[in-house]
N, C-alpha and C positions, 0 to 999 in steps of 0.2 A: 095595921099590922105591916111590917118590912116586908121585904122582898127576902124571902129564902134563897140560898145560893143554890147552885146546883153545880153538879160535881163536877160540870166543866167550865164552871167560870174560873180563870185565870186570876190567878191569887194580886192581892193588893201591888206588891212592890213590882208588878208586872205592867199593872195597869198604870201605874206613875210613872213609868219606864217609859211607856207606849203615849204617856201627856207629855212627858217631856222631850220626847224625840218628835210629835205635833208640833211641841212650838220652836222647837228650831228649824224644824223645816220651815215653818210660816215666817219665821224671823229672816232665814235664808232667800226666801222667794221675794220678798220686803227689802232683799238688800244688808242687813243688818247682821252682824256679828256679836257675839257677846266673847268679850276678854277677859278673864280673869288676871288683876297683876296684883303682883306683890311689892308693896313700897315701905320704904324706911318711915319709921313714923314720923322723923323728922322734915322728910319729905312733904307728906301727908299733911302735916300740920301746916306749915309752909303754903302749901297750894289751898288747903281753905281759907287760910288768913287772908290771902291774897283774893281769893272769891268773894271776903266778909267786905275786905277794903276798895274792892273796886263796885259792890253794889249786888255781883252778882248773889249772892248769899246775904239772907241774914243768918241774926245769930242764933236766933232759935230754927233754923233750917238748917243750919250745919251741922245741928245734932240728932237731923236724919240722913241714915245712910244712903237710902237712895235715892233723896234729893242731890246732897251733894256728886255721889256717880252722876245721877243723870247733867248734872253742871260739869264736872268733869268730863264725861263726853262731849257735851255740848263744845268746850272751850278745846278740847282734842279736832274735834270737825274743824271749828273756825282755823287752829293752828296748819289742819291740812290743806285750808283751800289758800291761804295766806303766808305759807314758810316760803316760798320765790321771793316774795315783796322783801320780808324783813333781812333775807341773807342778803340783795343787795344794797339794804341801806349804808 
């Protein structure tokens, strides 16, 4: 038999409120940020093509989305530790 509520457990969309504010914190103490952006598709499309053609991606992984995020961060990190080098080429 379930677990009966009682009339002072703290309704659903409260408790998902209180996971999701856990894992930001834990993502924050980790260092880590989550960004939401918004990009032109043709952007978009662009930058996977570019991840299918250089190896990072195949082509059936770029039809998860967050495979591809997670390669798009990945190649975001490398550009931040490496954008001195390339501006003064």
């Amino acid at each position: 038999m379930g677990r009966m509520l009682h009339k002072l457990d703290p309704p659903p969309d409260v408790l998902a409120s209180r996971e999701r504010n856990r894992r930001s914190r834990q993502r924050r103490k980790e260092g880590l940020r989550v960004w939401q952006l918004e990009l032109p598709d043709q952007a978009a499309e662009a930058m996977i093509t570019a991840l299918i053609a250089s190896g990072r991606l195949s082509e059936s992984e770029a039809l998860d989305r967050r495979r591809v995020a997670s390669e798009l961060a990945r190649q975001l990190v490398w550009w931040s530790e490496h954008w001195r080098e390339m501006k003064n080429r």
